[in-house]
LOKE-332917 format. One line per field, with one value per atom (N, C-alpha, C, O): residue in three letters; x, y, z; atom name. Coordinates in steps of 0.001 Angstrom, whole numbers, plus 500000, padded with zeros to 6 digits. Atoms other than C-alpha are relative to their C-alpha. Layout:
N
res <- [ALA	...] $
X <- [X	...] $
Y <- [Y	...] $
Z <- [Z	...] $
atom <- [CA	...] $
END
This chain:
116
res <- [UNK	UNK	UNK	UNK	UNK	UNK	UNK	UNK	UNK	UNK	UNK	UNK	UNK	UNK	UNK	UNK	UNK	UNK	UNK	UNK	UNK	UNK	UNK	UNK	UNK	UNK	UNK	UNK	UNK	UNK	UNK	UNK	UNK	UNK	UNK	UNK	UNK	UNK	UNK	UNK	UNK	UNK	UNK	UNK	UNK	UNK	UNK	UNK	UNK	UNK	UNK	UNK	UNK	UNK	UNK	UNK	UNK	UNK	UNK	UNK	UNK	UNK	UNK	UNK	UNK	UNK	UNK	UNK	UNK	UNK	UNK	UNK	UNK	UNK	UNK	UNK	UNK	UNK	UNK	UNK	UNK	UNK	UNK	UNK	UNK	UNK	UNK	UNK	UNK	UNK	UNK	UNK	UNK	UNK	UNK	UNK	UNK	UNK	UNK	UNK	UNK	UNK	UNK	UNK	UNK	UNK	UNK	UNK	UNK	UNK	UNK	UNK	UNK	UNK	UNK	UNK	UNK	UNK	UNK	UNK	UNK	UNK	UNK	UNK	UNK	UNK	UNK	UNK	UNK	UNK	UNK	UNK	UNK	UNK	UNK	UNK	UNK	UNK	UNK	UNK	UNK	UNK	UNK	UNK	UNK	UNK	UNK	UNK	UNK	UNK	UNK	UNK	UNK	UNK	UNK	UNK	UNK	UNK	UNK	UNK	UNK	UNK	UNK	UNK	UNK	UNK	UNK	UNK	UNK	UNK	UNK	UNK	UNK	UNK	UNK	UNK	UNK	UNK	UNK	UNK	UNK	UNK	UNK	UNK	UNK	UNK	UNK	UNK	UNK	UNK	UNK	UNK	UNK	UNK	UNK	UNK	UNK	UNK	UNK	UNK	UNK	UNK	UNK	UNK	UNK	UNK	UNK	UNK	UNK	UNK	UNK	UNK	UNK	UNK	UNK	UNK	UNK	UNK	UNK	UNK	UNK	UNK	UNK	UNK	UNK	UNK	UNK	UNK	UNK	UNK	UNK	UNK	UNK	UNK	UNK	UNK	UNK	UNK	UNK	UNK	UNK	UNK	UNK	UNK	UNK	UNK	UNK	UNK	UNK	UNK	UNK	UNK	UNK	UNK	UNK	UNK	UNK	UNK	UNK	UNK	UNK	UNK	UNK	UNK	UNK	UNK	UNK	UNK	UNK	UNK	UNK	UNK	UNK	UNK	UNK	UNK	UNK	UNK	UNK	UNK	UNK	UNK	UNK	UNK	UNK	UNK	UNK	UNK	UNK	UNK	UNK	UNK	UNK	UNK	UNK	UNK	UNK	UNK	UNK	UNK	UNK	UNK	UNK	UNK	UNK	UNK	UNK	UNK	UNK	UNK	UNK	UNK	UNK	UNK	UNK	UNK	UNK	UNK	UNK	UNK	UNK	UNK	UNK	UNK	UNK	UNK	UNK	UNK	UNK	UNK	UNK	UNK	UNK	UNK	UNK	UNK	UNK	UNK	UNK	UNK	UNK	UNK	UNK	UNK	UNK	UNK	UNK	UNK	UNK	UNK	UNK	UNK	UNK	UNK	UNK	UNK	UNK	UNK	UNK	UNK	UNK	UNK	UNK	UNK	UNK	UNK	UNK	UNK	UNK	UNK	UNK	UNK	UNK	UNK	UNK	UNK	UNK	UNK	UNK	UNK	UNK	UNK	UNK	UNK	UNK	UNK	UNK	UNK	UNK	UNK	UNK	UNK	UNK	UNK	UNK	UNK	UNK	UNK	UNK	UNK	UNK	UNK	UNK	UNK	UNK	UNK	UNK	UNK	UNK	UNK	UNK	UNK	UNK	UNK	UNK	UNK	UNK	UNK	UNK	UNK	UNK	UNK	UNK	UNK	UNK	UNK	UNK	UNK	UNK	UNK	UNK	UNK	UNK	UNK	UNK	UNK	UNK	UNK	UNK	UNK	UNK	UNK	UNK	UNK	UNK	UNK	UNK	UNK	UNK	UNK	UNK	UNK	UNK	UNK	UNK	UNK	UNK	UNK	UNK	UNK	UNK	UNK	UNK	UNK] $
X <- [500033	492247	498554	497700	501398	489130	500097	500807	501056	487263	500518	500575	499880	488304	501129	501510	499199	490625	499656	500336	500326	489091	500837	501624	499541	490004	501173	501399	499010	493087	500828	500772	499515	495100	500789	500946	498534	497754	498608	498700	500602	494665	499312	499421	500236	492907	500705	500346	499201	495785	500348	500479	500146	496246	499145	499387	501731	492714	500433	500607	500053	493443	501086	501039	498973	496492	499255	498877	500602	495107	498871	498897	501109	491726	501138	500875	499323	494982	500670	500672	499640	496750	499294	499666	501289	493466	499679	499126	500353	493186	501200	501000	498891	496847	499896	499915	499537	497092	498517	498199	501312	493519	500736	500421	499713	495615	501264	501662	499145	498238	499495	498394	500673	498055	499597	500302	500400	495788	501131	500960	499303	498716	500872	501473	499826	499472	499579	500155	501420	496361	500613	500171	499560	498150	501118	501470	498430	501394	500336	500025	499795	502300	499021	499146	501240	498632	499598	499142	500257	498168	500228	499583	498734	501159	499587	499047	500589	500376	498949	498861	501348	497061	499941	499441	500133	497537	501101	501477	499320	500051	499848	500303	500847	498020	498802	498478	501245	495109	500542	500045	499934	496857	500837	500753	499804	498410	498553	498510	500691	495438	498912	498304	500290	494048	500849	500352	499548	496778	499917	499729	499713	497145	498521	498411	501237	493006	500357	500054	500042	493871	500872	500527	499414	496532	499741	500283	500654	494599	498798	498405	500690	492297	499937	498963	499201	494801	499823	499437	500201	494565	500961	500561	499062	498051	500858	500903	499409	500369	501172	501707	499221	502888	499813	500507	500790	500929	499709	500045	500300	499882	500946	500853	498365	503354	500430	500742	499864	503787	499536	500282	501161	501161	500542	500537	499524	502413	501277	501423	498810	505981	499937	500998	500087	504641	499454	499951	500876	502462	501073	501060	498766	505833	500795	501053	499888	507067	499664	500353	500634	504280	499988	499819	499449	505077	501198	501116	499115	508357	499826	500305	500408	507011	499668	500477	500525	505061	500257	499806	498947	507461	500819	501222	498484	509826	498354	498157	500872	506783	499071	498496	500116	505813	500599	500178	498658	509382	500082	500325	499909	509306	498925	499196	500993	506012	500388	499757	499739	507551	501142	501032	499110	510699	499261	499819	500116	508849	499125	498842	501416	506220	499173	498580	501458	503328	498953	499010	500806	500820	500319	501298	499646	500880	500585	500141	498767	504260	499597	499938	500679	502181	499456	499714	500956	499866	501252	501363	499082	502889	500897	501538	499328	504572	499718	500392	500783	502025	499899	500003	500523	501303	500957	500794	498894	504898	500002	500428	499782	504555	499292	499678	500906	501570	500571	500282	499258	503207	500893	500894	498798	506177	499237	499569	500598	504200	499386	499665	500435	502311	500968	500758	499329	505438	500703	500801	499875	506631	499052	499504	501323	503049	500491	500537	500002	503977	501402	501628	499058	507141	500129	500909	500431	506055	499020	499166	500525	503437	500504	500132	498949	505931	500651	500672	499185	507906	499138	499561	500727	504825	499555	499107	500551	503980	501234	501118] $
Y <- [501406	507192	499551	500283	500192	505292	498574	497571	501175	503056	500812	502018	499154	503409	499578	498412	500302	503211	498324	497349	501533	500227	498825	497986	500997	498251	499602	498621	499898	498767	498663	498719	500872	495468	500247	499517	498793	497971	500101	499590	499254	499249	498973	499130	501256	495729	499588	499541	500440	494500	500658	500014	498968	497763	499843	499732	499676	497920	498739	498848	500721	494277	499937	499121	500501	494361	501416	500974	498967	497643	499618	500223	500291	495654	498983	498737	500729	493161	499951	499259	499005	495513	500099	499684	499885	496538	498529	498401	501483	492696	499718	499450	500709	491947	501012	500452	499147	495218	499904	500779	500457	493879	499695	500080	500680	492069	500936	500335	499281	494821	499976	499535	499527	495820	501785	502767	498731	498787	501093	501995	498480	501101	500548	501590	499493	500739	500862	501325	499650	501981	501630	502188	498414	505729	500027	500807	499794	504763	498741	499103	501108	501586	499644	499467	500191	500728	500835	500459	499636	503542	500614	501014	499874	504228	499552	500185	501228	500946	500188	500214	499119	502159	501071	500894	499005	505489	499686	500849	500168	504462	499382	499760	500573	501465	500167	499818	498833	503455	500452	500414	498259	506063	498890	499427	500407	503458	499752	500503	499681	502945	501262	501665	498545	505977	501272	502167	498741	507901	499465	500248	500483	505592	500477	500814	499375	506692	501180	501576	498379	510349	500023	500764	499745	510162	499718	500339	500561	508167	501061	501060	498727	511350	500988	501670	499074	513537	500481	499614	499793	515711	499771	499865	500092	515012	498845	498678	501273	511484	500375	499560	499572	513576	500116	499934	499435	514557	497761	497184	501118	510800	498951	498296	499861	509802	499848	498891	500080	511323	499652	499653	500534	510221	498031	497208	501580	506632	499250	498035	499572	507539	500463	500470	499408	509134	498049	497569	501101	505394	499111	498345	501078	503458	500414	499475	499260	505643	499220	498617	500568	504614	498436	498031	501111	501127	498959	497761	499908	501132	500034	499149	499101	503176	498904	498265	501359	500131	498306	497297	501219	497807	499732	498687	499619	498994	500107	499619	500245	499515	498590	498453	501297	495539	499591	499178	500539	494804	500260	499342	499801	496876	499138	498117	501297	495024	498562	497967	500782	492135	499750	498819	500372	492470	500436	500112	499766	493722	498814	498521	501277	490672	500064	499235	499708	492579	499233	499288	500217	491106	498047	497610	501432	487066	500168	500705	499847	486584	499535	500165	500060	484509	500878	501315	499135	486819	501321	501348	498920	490223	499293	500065	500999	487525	500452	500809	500405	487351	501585	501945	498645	491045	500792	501639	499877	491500	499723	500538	500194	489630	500542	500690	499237	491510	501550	501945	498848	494692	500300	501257	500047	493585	499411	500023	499490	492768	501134	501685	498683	495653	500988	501711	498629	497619	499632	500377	500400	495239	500880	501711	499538	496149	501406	501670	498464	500186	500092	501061	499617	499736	500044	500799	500659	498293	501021	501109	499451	500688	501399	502081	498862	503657	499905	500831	500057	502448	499986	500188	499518	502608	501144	501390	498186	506253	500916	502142] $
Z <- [499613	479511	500113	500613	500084	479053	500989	500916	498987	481858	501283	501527	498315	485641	500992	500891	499148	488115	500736	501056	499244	489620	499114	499553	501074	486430	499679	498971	499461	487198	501042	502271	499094	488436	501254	502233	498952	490510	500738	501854	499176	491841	501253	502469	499412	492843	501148	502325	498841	494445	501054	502096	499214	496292	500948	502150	498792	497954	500530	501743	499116	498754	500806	501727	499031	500403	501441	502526	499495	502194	501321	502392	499487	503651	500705	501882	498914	504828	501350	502368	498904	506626	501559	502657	499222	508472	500732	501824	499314	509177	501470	502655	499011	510751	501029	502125	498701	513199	500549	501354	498830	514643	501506	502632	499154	516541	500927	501925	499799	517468	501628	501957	498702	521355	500246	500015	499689	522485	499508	498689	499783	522870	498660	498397	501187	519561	498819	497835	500789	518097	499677	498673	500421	517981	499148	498262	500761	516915	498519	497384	501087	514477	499544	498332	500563	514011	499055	497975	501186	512351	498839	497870	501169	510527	499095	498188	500755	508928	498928	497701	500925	508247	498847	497736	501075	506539	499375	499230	500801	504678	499159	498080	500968	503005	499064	497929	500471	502551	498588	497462	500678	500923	498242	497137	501219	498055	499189	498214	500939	496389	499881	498890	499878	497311	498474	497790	500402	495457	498263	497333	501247	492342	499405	498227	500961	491946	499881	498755	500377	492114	499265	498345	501040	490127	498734	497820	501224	487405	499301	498134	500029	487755	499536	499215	500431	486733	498914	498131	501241	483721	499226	498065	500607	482423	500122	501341	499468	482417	500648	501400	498757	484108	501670	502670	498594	486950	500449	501483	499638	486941	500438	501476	499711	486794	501423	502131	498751	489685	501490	502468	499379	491795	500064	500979	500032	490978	500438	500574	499397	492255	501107	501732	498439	495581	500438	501457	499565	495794	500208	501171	499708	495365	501366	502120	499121	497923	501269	502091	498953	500050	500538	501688	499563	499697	500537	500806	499354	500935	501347	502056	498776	504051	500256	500930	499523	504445	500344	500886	500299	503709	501556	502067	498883	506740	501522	502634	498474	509114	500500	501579	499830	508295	501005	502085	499608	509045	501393	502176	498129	512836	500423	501055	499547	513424	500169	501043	500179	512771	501203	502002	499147	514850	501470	502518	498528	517812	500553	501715	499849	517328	500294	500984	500140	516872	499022	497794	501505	514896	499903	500508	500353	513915	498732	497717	500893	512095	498359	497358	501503	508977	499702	498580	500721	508620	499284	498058	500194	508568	498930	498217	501137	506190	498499	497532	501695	503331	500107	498935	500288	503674	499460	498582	500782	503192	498712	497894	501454	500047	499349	498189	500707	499055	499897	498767	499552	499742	498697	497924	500940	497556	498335	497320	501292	494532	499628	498563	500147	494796	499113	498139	500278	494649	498044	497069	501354	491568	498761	497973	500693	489741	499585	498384	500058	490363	499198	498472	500774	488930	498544	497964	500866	486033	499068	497849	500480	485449	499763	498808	500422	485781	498746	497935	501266	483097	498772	497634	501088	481171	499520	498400	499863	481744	499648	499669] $
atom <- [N	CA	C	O	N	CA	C	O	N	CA	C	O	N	CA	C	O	N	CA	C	O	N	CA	C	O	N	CA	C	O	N	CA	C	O	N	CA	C	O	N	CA	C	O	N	CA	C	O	N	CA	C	O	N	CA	C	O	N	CA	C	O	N	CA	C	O	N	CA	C	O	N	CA	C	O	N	CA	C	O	N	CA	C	O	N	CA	C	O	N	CA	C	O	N	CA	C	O	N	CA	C	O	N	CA	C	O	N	CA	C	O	N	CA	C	O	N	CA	C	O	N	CA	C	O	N	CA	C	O	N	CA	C	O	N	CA	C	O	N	CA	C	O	N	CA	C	O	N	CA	C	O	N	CA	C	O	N	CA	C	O	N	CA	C	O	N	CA	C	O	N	CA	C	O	N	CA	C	O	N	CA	C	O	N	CA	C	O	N	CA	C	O	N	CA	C	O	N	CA	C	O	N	CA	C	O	N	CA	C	O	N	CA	C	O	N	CA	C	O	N	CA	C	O	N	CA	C	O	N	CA	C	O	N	CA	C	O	N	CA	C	O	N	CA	C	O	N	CA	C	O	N	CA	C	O	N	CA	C	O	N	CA	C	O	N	CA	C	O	N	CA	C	O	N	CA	C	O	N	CA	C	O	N	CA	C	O	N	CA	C	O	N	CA	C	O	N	CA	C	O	N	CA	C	O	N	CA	C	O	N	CA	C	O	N	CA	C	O	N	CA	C	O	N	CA	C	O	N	CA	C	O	N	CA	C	O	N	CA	C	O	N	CA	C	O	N	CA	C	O	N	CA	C	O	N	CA	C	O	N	CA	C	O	N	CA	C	O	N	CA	C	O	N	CA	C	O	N	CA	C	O	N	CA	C	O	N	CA	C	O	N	CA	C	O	N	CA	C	O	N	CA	C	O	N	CA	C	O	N	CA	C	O	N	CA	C	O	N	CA	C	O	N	CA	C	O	N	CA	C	O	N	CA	C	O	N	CA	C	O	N	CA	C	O	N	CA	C	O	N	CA	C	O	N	CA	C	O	N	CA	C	O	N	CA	C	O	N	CA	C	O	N	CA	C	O	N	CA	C	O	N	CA	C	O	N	CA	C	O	N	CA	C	O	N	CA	C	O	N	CA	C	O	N	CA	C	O	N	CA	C	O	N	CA	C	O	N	CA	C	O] $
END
């Protein structure tokens, strides 16, 4: 594969929903900071995180899979929006749009599976 992961629109939208994440559980309370805060966290992280290592990969299997653990991860993220949401952590617009960022994201990965 020639150029870089960055170049990568999956990957773009990734990092930004990721730096959004990091935005809405600002607002989380203290005692969250161990538990849902940073669920949230490593779980956003780790989507574009994994889509670079898998782009890394020496084989489109291996990459494949890597892009199938990341959809994965956006699910995970999907459902730990959703508790944020019902417990009314976080400002409900903001856990809204992040939702929707979330859910294209996962569109994007599907998309690019079926290309691999």
């Amino acid at each position: 594969m020639s150029g870089s992961y960055k170049d990568l629109r999956v990957w773009q939208e990734s990092f930004a929903l990721s730096v959004a994440v990091y935005k809405v559980t600002r607002d989380f309370p203290q005692e969250e900071l161990y538990g849902l805060t940073s669920q949230l966290r490593r779980a956003a992280v780790s989507i574009p995180s994994n889509i670079a290592e898998g782009y890394g990969r020496a084989t489109r299997c291996d990459y494949r899979s890597f892009v199938s653990i990341t959809r994965g991860s956006v699910l995970e993220l999907q459902t730990q929006l959703s508790i944020a949401d019902a417990l009314k952590l976080g400002q409900k617009t903001l856990l809204e749009k992040v939702q929707t960022q979330a859910e294209e994201v996962g569109k994007m990965l599907w998309g690019l599976l079926r290309k691999l």
